[in-house]
C-alpha atoms as one frame of an Amber mdcrd trajectory, in Angstrom:
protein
-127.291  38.935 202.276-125.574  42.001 200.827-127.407  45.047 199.639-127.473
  45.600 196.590-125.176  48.565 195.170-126.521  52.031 194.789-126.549  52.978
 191.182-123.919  56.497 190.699-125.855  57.795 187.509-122.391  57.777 185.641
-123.909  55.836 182.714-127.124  58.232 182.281-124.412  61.304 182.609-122.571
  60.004 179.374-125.974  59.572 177.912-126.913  62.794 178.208-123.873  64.319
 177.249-123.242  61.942 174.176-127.227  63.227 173.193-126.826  66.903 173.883
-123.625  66.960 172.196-124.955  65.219 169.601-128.284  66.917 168.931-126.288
  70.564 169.190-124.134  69.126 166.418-126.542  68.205 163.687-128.858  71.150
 164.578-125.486  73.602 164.151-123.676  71.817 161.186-127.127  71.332 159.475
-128.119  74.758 159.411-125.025  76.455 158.510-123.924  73.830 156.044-127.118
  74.537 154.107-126.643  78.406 153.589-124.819  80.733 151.723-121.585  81.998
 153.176-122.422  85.173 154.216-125.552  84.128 156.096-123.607  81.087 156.971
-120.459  83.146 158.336-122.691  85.359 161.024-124.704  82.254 161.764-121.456
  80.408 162.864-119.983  83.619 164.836-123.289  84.006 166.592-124.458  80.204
 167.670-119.386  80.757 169.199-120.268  83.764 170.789-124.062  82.754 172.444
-122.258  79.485 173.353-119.220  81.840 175.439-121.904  84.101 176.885-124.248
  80.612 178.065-121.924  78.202 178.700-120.738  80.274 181.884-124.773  79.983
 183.162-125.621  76.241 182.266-125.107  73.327 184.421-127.489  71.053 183.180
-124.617  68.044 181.134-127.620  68.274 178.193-127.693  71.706 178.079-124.391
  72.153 178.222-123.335  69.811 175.449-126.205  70.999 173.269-124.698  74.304
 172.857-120.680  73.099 172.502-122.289  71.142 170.138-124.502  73.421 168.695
-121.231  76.067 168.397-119.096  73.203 167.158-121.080  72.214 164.486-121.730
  75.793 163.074-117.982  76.017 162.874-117.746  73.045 160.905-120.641  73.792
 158.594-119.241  77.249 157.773-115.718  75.435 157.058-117.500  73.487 154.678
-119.365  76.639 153.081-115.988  78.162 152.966-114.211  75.124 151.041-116.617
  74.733 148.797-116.474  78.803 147.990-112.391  78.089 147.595-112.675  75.258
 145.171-115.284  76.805 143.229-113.699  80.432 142.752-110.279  82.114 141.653
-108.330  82.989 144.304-108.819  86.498 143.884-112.104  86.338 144.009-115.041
  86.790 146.894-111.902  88.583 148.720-114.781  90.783 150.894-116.525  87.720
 151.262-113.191  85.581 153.062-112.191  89.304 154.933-115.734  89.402 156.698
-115.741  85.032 157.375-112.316  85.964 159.414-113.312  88.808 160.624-116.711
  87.691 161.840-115.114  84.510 163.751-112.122  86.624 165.274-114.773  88.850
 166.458-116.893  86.144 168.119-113.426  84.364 169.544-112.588  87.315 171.340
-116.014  87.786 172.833-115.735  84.777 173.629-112.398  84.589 175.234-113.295
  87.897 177.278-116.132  86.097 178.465-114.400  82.702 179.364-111.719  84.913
 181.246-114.431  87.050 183.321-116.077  83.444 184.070-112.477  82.053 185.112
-111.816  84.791 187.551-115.497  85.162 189.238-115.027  81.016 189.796-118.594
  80.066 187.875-119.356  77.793 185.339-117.010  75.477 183.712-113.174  76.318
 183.476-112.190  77.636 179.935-109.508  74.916 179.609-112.335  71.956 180.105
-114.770  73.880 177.432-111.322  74.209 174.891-110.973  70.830 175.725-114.734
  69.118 175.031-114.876  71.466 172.414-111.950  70.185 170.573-112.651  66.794
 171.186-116.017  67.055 169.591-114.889  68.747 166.983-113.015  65.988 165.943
-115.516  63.827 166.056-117.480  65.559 164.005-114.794  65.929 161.382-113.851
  61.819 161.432-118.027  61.271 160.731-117.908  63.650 157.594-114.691  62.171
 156.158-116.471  59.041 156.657-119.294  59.371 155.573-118.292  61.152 152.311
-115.884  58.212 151.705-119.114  55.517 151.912-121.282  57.512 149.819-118.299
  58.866 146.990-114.784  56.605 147.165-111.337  57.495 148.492-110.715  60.039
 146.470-113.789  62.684 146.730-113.141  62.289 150.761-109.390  62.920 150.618
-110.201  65.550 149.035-112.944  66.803 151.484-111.013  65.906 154.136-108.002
  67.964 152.960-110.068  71.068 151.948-112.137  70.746 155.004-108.877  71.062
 157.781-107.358  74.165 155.853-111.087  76.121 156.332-110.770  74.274 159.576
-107.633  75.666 160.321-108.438  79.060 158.932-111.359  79.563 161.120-109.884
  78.009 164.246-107.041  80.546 163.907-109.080  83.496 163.805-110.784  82.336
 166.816-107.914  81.449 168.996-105.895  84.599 168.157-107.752  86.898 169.208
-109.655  85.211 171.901-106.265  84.280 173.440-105.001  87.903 173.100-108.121
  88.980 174.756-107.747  86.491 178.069-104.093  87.990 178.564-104.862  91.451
 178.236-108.263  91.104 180.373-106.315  89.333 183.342-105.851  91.394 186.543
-102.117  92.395 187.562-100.223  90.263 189.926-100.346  92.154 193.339 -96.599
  91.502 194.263 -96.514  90.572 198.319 -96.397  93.045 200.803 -92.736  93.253
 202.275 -93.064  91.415 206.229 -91.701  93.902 209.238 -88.188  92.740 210.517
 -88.717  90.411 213.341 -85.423  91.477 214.754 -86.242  95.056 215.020
């Protein structure tokens, strides 16, 4: 009689990353959704930049995933605090208030990218291009469940609408994290040590 097979785990894994992930991204998109965009703004650039300085120092998959989500989320709420602010003003209004959203999230992306490099080199945690990668997955996610869900509860047309104001704040805030973050990694990286020239065999 053959033994039975030893269960790997894989399907308790997934769990707890689909529940981390998914707790992190209400908790984040909840809170920042909710406020003002000031408060919202520093709220988002904090929950980036705590997530860069953790992420480095948790291994625990629900851990982990709770605070990509967590930083995800905030992103996303934020971007919806910030399309909400364009539709309802004139476009040369609240300029102090869009200067300090940018400047706020290019600050935390290139705390964050100096801290994903120093992680990179020193071998620990997980490598930046796997947290860019979960992180933009999720974030997609995220973004297909509000277009969705704003098309059950209003029509076609309210979440088209969403949908399209939502990816320009997207975009907006994305950039100013991935500029400067990605400036940051380059300039932080150690010079190439060029190889020392071998002694002539022949001499």
């Amino acid at each position: 009689m053959r033994p039975l097979p030893t269960p790997n785990g894989r399907p308790a894994l997934q769990l707890r990353r689909l529940a981390g992930g998914l707790l992190g991204a209400v908790l984040g998109y909840g809170l920042t959704s909710q406020l003002p965009e000031v408060p919202a703004t520093l709220l988002g650039a904090l929950a980036l930049g705590g997530t860069a300085q953790l992420s480095g120092r948790t291994v625990d998959p629900l851990r982990w995933w709770a605070l990509l989500g967590a930083a995800t989320g905030s992103v996303l709420g934020t971007a919806v605090v910030l399309a909400a602010r364009l539709q309802a003003s004139a476009p040369a209004d609240h300029l102090m208030g869009r200067a300090l959203t940018v400047g706020c999230f290019a600050l935390a992306g290139g705390l964050a990218g100096r801290r994903l490099s120093r992680d990179a080199l020193r071998g620990s945690g997980h490598p930046p291009r796997e947290l860019l990668r979960s992180a933009s997955a999720l974030t997609t996610g995220i973004f297909a469940v509000l277009v969705t869900l704003t098309f059950l509860h209003s029509g076609l047309d309210p979440a088209r609408a969403f949908s399209s104001r939502l990816s320009t704040a997207l975009t907006i805030l994305v950039t100013a994290i991935t500029v400067p973050g990605w400036l940051i990694h380059l300039l932080d990286r150690p010079p190439l040590r060029s190889p020392r020239p071998q002694p002539d065999a022949d001499r």
